[in-house]
C-alpha positions in Angstrom: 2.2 125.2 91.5 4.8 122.2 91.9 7.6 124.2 92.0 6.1 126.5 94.5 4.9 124.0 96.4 8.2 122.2 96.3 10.1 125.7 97.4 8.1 125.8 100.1 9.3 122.7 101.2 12.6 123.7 101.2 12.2 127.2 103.0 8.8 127.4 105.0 8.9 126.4 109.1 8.3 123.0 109.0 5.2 123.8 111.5 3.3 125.8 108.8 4.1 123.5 105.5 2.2 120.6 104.4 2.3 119.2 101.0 -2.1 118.8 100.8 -2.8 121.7 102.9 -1.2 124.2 101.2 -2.7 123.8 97.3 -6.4 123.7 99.2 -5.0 126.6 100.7 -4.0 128.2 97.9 -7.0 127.0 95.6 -9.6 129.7 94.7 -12.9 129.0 95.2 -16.1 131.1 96.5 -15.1 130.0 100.3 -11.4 131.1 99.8 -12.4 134.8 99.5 -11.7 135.7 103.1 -10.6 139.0 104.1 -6.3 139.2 103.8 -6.3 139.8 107.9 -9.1 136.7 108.0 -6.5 134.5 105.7 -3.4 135.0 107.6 -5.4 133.8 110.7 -6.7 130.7 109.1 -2.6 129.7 108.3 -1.4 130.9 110.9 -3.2 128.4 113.0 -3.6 125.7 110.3 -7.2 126.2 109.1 -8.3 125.9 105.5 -10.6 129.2 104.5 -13.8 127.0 104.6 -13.0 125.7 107.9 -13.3 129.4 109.5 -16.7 129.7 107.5 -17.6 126.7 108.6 -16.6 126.7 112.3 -17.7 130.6 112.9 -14.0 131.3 113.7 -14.9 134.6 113.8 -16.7 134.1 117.2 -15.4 130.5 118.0 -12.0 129.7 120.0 -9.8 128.1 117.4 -8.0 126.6 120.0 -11.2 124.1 120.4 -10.4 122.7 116.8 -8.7 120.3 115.0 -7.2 122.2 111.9 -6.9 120.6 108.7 -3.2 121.3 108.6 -2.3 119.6 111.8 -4.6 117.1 110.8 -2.7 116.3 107.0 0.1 116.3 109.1 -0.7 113.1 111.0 -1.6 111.0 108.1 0.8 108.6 108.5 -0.2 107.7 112.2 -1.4 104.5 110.6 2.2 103.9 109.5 2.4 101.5 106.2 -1.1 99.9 107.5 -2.7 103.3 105.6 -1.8 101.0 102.4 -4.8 99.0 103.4 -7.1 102.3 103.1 -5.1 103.9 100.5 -5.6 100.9 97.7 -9.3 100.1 97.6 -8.6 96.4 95.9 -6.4 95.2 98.9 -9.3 97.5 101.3 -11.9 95.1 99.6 -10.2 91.5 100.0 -8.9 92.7 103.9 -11.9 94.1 104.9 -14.0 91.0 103.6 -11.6 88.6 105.8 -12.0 90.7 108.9 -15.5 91.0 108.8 -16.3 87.2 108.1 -18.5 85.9 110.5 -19.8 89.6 111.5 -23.6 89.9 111.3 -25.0 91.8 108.7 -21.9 93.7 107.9 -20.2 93.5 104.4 -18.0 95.3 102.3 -18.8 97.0 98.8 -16.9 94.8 96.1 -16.0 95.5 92.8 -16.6 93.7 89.6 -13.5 94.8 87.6 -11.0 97.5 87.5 -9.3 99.7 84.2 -5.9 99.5 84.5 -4.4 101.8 81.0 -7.8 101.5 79.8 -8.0 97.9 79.7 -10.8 96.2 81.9 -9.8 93.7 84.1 -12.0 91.0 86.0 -12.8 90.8 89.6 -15.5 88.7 89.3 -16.7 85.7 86.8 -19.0 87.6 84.8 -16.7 90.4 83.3 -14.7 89.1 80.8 -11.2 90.3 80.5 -10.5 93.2 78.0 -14.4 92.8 76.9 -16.3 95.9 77.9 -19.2 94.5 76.6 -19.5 92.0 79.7 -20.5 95.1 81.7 -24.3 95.5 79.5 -25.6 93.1 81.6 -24.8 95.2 84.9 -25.6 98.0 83.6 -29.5 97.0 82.7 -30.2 95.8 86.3 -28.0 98.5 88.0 -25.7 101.8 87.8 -22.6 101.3 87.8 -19.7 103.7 90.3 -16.1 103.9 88.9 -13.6 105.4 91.4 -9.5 105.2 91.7 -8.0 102.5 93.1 -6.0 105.2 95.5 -6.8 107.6 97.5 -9.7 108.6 99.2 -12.4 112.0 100.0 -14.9 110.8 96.6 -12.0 112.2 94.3 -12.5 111.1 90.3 -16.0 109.2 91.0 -18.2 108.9 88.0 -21.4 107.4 87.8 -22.5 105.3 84.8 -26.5 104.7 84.2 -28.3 102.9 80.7 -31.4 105.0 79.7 -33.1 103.2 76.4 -29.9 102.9 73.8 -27.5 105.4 75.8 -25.7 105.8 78.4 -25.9 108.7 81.4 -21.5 109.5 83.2 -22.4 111.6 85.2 -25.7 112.5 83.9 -24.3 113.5 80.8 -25.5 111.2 77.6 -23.5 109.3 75.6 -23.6 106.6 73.0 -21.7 102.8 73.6 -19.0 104.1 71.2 -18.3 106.9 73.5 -18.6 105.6 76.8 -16.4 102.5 75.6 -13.7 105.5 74.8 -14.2 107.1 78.5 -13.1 104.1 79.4 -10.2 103.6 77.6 -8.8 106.6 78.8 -9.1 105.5 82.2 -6.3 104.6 84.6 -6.3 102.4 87.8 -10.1 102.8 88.1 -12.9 100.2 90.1 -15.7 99.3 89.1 -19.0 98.3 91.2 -22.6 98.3 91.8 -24.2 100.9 92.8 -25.8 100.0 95.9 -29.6 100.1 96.0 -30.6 101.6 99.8 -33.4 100.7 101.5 -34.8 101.7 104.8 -34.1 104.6 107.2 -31.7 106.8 104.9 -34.0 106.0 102.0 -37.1 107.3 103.4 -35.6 110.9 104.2 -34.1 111.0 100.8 -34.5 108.6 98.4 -32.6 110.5 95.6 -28.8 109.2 96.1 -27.1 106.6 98.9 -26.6 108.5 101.9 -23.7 107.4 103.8 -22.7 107.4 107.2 -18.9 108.6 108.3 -18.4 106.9 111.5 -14.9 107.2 112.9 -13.6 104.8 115.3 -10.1 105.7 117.3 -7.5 103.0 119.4 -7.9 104.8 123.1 -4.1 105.4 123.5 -4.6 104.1 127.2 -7.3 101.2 127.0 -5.6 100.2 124.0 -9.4 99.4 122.9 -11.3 100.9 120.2 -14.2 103.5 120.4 -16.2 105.4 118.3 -14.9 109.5 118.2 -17.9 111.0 116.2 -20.2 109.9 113.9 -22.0 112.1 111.0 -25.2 110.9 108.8 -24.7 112.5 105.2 -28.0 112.5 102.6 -27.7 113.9 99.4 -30.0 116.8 97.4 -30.8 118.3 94.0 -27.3 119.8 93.9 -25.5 116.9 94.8 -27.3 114.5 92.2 -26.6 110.8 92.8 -23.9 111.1 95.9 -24.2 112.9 99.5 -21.1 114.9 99.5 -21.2 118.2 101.5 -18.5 119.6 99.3 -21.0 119.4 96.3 -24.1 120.7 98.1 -25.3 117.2 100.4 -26.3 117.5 103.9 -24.3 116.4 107.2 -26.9 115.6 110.8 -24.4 114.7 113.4 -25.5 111.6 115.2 -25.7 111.2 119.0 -23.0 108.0 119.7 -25.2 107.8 123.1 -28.8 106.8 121.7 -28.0 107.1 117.5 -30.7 110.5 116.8 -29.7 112.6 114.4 -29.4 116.7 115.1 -30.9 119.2 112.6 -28.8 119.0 109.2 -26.3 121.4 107.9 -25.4 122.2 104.4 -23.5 125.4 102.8 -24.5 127.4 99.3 -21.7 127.8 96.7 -20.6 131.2 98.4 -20.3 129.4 101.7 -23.9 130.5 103.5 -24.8 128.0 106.3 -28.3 126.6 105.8 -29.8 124.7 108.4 -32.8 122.2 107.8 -34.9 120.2 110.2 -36.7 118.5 107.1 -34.7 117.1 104.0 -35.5 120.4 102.0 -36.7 118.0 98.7 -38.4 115.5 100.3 -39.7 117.3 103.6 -39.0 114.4 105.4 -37.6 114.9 108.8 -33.9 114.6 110.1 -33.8 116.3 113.3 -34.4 113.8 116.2 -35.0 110.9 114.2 -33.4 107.9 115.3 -31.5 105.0 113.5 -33.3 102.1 114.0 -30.7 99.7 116.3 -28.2 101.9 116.6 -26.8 100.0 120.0 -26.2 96.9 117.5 -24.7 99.1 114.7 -22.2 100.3 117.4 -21.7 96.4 118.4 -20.6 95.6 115.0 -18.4 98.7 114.0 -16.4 98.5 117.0 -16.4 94.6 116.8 -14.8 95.2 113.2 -12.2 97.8 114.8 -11.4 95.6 117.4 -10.1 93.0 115.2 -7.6 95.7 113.1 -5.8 97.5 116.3 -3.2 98.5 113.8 -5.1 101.1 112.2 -5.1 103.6 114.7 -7.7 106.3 113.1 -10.0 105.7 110.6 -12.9 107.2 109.2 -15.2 104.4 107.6 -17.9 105.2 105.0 -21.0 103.2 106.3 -24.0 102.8 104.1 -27.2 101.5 106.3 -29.7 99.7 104.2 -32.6 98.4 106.0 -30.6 96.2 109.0 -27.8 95.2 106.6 -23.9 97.5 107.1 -21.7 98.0 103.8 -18.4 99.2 104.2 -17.7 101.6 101.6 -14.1 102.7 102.1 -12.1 104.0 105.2 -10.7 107.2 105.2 -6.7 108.7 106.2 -6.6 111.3 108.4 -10.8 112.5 107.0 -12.1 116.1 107.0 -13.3 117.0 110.0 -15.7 119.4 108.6 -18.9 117.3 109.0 -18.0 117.0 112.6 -16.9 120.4 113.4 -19.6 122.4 111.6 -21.7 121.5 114.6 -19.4 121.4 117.6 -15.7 121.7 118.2 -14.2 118.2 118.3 -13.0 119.4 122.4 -16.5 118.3 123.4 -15.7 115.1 122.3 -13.4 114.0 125.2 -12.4 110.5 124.6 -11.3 111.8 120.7 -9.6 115.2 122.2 -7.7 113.1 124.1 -6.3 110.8 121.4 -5.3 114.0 119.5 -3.5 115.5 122.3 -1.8 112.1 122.7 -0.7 111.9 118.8 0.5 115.5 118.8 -2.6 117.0 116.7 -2.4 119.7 118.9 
């Protein structure tokens, strides 16, 4: 696949190659399997094979869509400030200074990090090269291990103590082993899982539930606003995290008054399913509203304000009770969970920034 890849580098119209787009592309899965006439279309104009499930492309004018091509393509709009959201140690200590003095808004930090399998300290507690200084965490909390680059929920493992073993990933393990997971591990953080309460919690209690809130620089104001904003929750399928990819849920929130839509999640071959309820805990999503949603909006933007060097960004928010964590800011995100329910055209003030940068 590299040495494809790289040939097509060399030879493909600069227009129709990028170096992430084309292994999704290229990637089988049960949502690639798109007629040959139906593929061509989808690069032709840039989308990925899920995107023209997802967006009805069929019916829909592409030309009201962002593609995930011309989206990958404009990754670097950040310039070398994408280092910031790229390398989640310096996110943490960067985030954590430009928040200070923000009410009720925080950033998820990490305990320790594996760098060649050797644990390193981020905090008093963990001693250096001592795995054993993680027991305590792990009886009063899980634990979430993720790489220190990159971003989209890649490589993340989840680490839980049940009586005398250990659950990565649900899977169960002795001390021995899970000591030996670790060791093979390479540039990896380690936190606390976060313990939601509130809102997010009472329509599903059964993983966090995150929000991906996106906030732009207007090109003409020069001020920052928020482009779209999507509630995730998680289900059965998804276990402990809310990603649509792995069978969570998306409700895209109105930035006017903060009430969510119905919710949207796809089976494994790609069917759209839409729920009004949480499907496992029949709670309701559609047209419930997140409690001060006015003040969220104060503080998120407040937070953007004070970084107008990163242009784009889509911030993982997790609401618990009245209190904001930062999770991690996204380069260049998917715009699935914003597209799935409406074409990002009808969102003027973000179609406008992405005529401006050349998206399309």
């Amino acid at each position: 696949m590299a040495v494809f890849i790289a040939l097509c580098k060399i030879f493909m119209p600069k227009q129709y190659f990028d170096s992430i787009y084309l292994p999704e592309f290229l990637y089988p899965n049960e949502l690639n399997k798109l007629k040959l006439k139906e593929k061509i279309r989808c690069f032709r104009h840039g989308f990925l094979p899920y995107e023209y499930i997802w967006y009805d492309l069929a019916i829909n004018d592409h030309r009201n869509y962002v593609p995930a091509r011309n989206n990958y393509q404009k990754r670097t709009l950040n310039g070398s400030f994408n280092t910031i959201l790229s390398n989640k140690i310096l996110f943490e200590k960067h985030i954590k200074t430009i928040i200070n003095g923000l009410d009720k808004l925080h950033v998820v930090e990490s305990v320790g990090f594996i760098e060649k399998g050797y644990l390193k300290s981020l905090k008093k507690e963990i001693v250096q090269g001592n795995f054993l200084s993680l027991l305590p965490y792990l009886e009063r909390n899980d634990l979430l291990l993720k790489p220190i680059s990159g971003d989209g929920g890649k490589g993340i493992m989840l680490i839980k103590k049940k009586d005398d073993l250990f659950l990565v990933d649900n899977k169960k393990i002795d001390w021995d082993k899970l000591v030996d997971t670790l060791r093979n591990l390479d540039d990896y953080l380690i936190q606390e899982k976060i313990i939601q309460k509130g809102f997010a919690n009472k329509i599903y209690a059964g993983s966090v539930n995150s929000m991906r809130i996106a906030t732009m620089i207007d090109p003409d104001t020069k001020q920052p606003f928020i482009a779209y904003a999507v509630h995730r929750f998680g289900s059965q399928q998804s276990g402990d995290i809310d990603n649509i990819s792995r069978g969570g849920m998306g409700a895209i929130i109105d930035l006017d008054d903060g009430i969510l839509s119905h919710g949207i999640r796809f089976s494994a071959s790609g069917e759209k399913e839409i729920h009004k309820v949480h499907p496992v805990s029949l709670n309701p999503i559609c047209n419930e509203k997140i409690p001060d949603w006015e003040n969220l909006v104060r503080r998120i933007l407040e937070m953007a304000r004070r970084m107008p060097y990163l242009k784009y960004v889509g911030w993982d928010i997790i609401l618990s009770n009245d209190e904001l964590f930062v999770l991690e800011g996204n380069v260049s995100p998917h715009l699935g969970l914003v597209q799935m329910f409406r074409p990002i055209k009808e969102f003027p003030l973000a179609w406008n920034f992405y005529k401006h940068y050349k998206y399309i």
